[in-house]
C-alpha positions in Angstrom: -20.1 -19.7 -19.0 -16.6 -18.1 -18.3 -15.0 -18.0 -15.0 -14.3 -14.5 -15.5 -18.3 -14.2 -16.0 -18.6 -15.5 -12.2 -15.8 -13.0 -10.7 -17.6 -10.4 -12.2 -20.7 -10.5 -11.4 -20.1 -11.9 -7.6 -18.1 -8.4 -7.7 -20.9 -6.3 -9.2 -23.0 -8.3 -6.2 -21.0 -7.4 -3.5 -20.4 -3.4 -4.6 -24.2 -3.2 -5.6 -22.1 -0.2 -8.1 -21.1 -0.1 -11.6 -18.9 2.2 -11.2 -17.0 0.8 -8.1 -17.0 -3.3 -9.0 -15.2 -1.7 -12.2 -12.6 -0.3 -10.6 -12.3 -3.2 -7.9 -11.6 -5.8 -11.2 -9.7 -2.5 -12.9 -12.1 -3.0 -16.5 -14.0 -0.4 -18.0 -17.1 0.1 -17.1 -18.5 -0.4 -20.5 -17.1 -3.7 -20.6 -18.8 -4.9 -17.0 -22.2 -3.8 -18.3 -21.7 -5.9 -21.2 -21.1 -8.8 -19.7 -23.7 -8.2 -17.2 -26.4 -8.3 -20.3 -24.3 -11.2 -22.0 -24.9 -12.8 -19.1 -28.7 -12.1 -18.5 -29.4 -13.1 -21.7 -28.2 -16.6 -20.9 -30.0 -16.9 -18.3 -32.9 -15.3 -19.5 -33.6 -13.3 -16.5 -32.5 -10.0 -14.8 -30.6 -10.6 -12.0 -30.8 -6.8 -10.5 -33.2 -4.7 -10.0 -32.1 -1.0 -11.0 -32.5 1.6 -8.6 -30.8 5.1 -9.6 -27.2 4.1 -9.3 -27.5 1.4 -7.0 -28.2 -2.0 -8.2 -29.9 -4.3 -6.2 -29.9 -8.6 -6.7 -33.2 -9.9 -6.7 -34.7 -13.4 -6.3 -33.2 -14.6 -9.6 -29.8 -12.8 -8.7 -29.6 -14.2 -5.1 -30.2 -17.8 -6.0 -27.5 -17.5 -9.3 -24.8 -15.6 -6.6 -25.2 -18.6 -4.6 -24.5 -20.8 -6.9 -21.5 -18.5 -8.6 -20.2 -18.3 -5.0 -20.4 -22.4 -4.6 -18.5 -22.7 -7.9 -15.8 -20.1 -7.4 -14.9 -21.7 -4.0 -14.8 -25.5 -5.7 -12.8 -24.5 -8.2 -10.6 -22.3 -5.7 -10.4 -25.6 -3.6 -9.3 -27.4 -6.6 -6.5 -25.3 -7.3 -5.6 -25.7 -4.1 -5.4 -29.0 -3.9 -3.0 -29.7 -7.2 -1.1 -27.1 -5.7 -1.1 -29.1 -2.3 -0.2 -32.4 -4.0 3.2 -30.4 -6.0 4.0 -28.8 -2.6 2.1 -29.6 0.7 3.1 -26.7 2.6 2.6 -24.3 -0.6 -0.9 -22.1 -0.3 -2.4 -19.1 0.9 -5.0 -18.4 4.3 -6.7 -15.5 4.6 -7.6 -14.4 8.1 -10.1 -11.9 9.3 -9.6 -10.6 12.6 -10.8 -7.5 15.5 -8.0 -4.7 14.3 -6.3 -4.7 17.9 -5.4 -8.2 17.5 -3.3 -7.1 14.6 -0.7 -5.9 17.5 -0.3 -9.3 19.0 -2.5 -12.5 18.5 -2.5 -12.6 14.3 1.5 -11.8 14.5 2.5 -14.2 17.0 0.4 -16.6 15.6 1.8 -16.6 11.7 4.8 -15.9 12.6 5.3 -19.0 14.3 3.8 -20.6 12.0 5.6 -19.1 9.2 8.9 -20.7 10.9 7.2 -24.3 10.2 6.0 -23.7 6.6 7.6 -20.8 4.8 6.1 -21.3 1.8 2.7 -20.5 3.0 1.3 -17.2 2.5 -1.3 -14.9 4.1 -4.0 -12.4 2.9 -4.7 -10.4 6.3 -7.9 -8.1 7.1 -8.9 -6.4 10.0 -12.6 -5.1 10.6 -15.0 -5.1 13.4 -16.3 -8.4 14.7 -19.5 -8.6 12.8 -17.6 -7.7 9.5 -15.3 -10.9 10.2 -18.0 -12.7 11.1 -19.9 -12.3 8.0 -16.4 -12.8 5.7 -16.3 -16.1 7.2 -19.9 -17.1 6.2 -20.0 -15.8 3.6 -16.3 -17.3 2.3 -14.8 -14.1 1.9 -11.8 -15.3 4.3 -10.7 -18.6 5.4 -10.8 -18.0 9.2 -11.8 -15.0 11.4 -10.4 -14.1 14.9 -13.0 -12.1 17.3 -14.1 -11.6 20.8 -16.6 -12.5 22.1 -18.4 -15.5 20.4 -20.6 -14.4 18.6 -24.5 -15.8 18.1 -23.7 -17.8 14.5 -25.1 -21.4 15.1 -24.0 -21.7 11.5 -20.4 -21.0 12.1 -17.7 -23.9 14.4 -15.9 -21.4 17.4 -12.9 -22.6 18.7 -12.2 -20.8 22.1 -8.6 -19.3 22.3 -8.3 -17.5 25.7 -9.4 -14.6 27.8 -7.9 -10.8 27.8 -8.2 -9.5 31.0 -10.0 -5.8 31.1 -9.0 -2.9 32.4 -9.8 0.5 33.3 -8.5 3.4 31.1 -8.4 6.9 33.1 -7.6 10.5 32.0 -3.9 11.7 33.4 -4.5 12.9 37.0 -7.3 11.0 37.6 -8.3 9.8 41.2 -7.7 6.1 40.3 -4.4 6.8 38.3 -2.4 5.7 41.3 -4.7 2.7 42.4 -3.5 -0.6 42.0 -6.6 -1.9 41.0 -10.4 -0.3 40.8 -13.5 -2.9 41.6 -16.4 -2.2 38.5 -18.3 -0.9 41.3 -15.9 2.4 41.6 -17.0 3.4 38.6 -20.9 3.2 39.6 -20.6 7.4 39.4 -18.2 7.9 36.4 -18.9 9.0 32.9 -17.9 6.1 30.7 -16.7 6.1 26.8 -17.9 2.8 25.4 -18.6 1.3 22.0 -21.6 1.2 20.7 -24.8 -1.1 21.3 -24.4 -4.5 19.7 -20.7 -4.7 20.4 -18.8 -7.2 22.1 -17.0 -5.3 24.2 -20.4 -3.2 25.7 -22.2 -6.3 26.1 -19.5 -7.0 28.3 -19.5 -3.7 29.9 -22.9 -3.5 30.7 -22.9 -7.2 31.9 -20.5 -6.5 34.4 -22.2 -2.9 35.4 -25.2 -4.6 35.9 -24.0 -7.4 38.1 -22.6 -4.3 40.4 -26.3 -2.9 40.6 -26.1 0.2 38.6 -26.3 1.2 34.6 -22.9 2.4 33.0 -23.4 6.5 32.3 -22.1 6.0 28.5 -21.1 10.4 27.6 -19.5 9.0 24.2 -20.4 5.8 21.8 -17.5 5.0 19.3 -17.1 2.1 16.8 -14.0 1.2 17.2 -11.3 0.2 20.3 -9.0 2.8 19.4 -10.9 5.6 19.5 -11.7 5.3 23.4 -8.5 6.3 24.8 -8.2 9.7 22.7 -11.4 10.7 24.3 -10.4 9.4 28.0 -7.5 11.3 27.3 -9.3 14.2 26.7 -11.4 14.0 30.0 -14.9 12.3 28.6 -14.6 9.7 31.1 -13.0 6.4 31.5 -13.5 3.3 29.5 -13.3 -0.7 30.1 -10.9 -1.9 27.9 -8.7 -5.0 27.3 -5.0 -5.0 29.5 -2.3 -4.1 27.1 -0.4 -7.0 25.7 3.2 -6.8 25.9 4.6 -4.3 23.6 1.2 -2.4 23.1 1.6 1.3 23.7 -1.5 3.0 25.7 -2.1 7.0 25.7 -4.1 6.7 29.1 -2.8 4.9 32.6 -5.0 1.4 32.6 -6.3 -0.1 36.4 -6.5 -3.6 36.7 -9.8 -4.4 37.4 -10.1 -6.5 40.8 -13.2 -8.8 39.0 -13.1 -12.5 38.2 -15.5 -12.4 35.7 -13.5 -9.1 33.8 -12.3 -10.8 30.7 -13.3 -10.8 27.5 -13.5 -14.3 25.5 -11.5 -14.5 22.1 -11.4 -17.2 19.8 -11.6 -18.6 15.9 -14.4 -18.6 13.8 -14.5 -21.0 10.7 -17.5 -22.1 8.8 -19.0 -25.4 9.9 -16.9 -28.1 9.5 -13.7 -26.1 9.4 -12.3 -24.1 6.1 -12.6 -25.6 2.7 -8.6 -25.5 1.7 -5.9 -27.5 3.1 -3.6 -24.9 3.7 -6.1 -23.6 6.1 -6.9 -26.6 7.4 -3.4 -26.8 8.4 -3.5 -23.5 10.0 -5.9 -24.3 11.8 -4.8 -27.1 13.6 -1.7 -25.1 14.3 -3.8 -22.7 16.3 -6.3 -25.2 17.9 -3.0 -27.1 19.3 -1.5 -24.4 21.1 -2.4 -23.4 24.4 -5.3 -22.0 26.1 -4.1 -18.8 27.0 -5.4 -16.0 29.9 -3.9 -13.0 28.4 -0.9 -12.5 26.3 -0.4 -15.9 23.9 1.9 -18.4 25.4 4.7 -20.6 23.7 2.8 -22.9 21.6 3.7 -26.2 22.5 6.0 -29.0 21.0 3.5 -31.4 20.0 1.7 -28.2 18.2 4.4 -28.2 15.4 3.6 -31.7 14.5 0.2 -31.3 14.2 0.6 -28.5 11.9 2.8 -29.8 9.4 0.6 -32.4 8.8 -2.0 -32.2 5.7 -5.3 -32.7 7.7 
């Protein structure tokens, strides 16, 4: 069986679509359904059930994609590790990570490392927390950065540090030119809040609730940045993280004057840490810097030499 069978059809798996897993690997689609029956016929099994244009794995497809998966990361690893033996700091991560930390934490974070090995590379994706979460368990990515923990007794969390949260008003508002607002100011305000299921309104609500009242949620969005447009526009106001240094915000953001406002973030590997070494290394880079409340902090000294070290 060729490798180029097990890219394929772990392609075709993922799109569920003829049509779009051909031109994800950029064949004809002619030549993917071929090798789709080539392949069945070895097996002696279909390994999708057909469903209009949709396909769909079934038990014999699930158990073979688990398998092709297992394979394609061995072989990846062994790649990997010739590479590693020719050049130790030579190899690529790929990091999965909540979009708004693509302003500050994934930057500062491979950029310094980038100063201690040059030569390695980096595939970057943002997404939404459960999307990262899933890329990491599934293999998709090497190592996933998201806040809060997430429920995954499957997957190793490495805490990071806390963002402080904030407030976000309209212009004008009554709290614009407060130094700070308590969660229980905003017991009567319409709030713009992400949907159910998200970290972020977990945390919302968690902190409503220990004020004694329910947050009025007027608008549910699925992503960070599309709260502030609609504070902006007078919806209501919205908890959000503190701007790091740098960040730009459309509305004025209130401290809030609450011990327990933060929001957790952290790494998220699969258990027993990523299966490459040049991951590996990165991720002993980031476990060895500092704990950090806030913006990221100098990494320290003895962080380097952990990191330039094949673990």
């Amino acid at each position: 069986m060729e490798l180029r069978e097990l890219e394929w059809f772990n392609t075709l798996a993922e799109t569920e679509n003829m049509t779009a897993a051909s031109a994800r690997l950029n064949i004809s689609q002619p030549t993917l359904s071929r090798a789709l029956a080539r392949l069945e016929r070895k097996l002696g099994v279909k390994l999708f059930d057909r469903r209009q244009n949709r396909l769909q794995l079934n038990r014999y497809g699930a158990i073979f994609q688990a398998h092709a998966m297992r394979a394609m990361n061995e072989l990846s690893k062994a790649e990997e590790r010739i590479s590693t033996l020719v050049d130790p700091d030579q190899g690529q991560v790929s990091l999965g990570f909540l979009n708004s930390f693509g302003e500050w934490l994934i930057p500062d974070l491979v950029n310094r490392y980038r100063d201690l090995a040059p030569r390695t590379s980096f595939e970057l994706r943002g997404a939404a927390s459960d999307t990262v979460t899933d890329d990491v368990r599934q293999g998709r990515i090497d190592i996933g950065f998201v806040a809060p923990e997430p429920t995954a007794e499957d997957l190793d969390w490495t805490p990071l540090g806390l963002q402080r949260l904030s407030v976000g008003v309209p212009a004008g508002h009554r709290f614009a030119d407060r130094g700070h607002v308590t969660i229980a100011d905003l017991e009567d305000e319409p709030m713009v809040a992400l949907r159910v299921g998200y970290g972020l309104r977990h945390i919302t609500e968690r902190l409503c609730r220990q004020a004694g009242f329910s947050p009025q949620i007027v608008i549910e969005a699925t992503d960070l940045y599309t709260l502030p447009p609609f504070v902006l526009a007078g919806w209501g106001v919205a908890i959000v993280p503190e701007p790091q240094p740098g960040q730009q915000t459309l509305t004025p953001v209130i401290p809030i004057d609450d011990p327990s406002a933060f929001r957790p973030y952290g790494m998220l590997t699969r258990r027993g840490g990523p299966g490459g070494q040049a991951a590996r290394r990165f991720m002993a880079f980031v476990t060895a810097r500092p704990k950090a409340m806030g913006a990221p902090q100098e990494a320290a000294p003895q962080a380097a030499g952990v990191a330039t070290k094949a673990v």
